[in-house]
Every structure is written in C-alpha cells, then in structure tokens.
C-alpha positions in Angstrom: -9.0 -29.5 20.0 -6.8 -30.0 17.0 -8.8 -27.2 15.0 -9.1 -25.0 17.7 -5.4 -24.5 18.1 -4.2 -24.0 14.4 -7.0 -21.2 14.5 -5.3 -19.9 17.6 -1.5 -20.3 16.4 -2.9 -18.9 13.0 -4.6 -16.0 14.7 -0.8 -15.1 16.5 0.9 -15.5 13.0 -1.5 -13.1 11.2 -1.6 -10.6 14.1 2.2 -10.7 14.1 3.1 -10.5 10.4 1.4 -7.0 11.3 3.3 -6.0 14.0 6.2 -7.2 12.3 5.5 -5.3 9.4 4.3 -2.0 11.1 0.5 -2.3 9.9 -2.0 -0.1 11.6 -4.1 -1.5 14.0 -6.9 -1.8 11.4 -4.4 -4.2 9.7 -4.1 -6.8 12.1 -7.3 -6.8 12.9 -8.3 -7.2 9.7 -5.9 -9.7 9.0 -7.0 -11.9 12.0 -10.3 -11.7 10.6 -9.3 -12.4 6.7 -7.4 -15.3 8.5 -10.5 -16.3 10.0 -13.1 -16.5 7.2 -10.1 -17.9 4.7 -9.6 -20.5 7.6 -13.7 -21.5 7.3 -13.7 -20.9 3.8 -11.2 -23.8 3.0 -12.5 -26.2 5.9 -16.0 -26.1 4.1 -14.1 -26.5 0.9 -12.4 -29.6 1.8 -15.7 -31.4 3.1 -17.7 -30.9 0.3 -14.7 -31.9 -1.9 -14.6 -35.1 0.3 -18.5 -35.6 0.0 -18.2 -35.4 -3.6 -16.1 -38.5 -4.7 -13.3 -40.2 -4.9 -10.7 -37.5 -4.6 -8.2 -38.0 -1.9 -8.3 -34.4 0.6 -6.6 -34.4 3.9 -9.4 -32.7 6.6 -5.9 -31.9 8.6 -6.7 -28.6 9.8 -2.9 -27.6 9.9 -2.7 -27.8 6.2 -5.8 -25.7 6.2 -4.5 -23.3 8.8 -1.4 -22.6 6.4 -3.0 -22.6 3.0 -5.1 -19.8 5.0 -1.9 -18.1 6.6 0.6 -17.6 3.5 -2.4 -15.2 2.0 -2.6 -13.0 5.1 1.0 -13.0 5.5 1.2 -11.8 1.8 -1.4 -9.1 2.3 0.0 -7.5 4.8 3.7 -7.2 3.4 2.0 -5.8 0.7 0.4 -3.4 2.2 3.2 -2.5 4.3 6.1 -2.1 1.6 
C-alpha cells in the first residue's frame, strides 16, 4: 500500500513540475512515464543490491520515489528554460 502511494504522489509531482513549468502535453506524459520506469528501475536495484551481501539498503519505497523524482523534476525545467 506503501508503494503504491509514493508511485501515485510521484506520478502528481512529475505531472505538475510540467504544468508548472509550461511543458507540452507530451512532457508530462512523458515525465509520468520516465517517473515510472526510473521508479522500477531503482526498486529492482535496491533488491538485488540487498540479495547480494552485506550492504545495508533501505527497500523504503519513499526514498526510492524521490531518488526517482528529483531527475524528472530536473528534466523538465530543463526542457522548459
């Protein structure tokens, strides 16, 4: 439940970092999906870094869900200035 609502909360922050921004429609929608596969990208990351050893990764999916964010946010200032 947990999971499901950092992807939904992350969803609403990339789609308005493109509103806010004045992005195209494109944008957003590409920046929900970037948000997305950046989002399973780093969860799949994190368990096979914790199946590997002894290193110490927190599975919290809200620091996921903002190590995912900050890169979507970026992209689409970027592409906006």
């Amino acid at each position: 439940m947990k999971r499901l609502l950092v992807v939904a909360v992350g969803c609403l922050v990339a789609a308005g970092a493109g509103i806010a921004l004045g992005s195209s429609g494109k944008i957003i929608l590409l920046s929900v999906i970037e948000f997305l596969v950046l989002f399973v990208a780093l969860t799949a990351i994190v368990a096979v870094a914790r199946r590997l050893g002894p290193i110490s990764v927190s599975p919290d999916p809200i620091i996921i869900g903002c190590a995912a964010v900050l890169p979507v946010i970026y992209v689409s200032w970027s592409t906006a200035a």
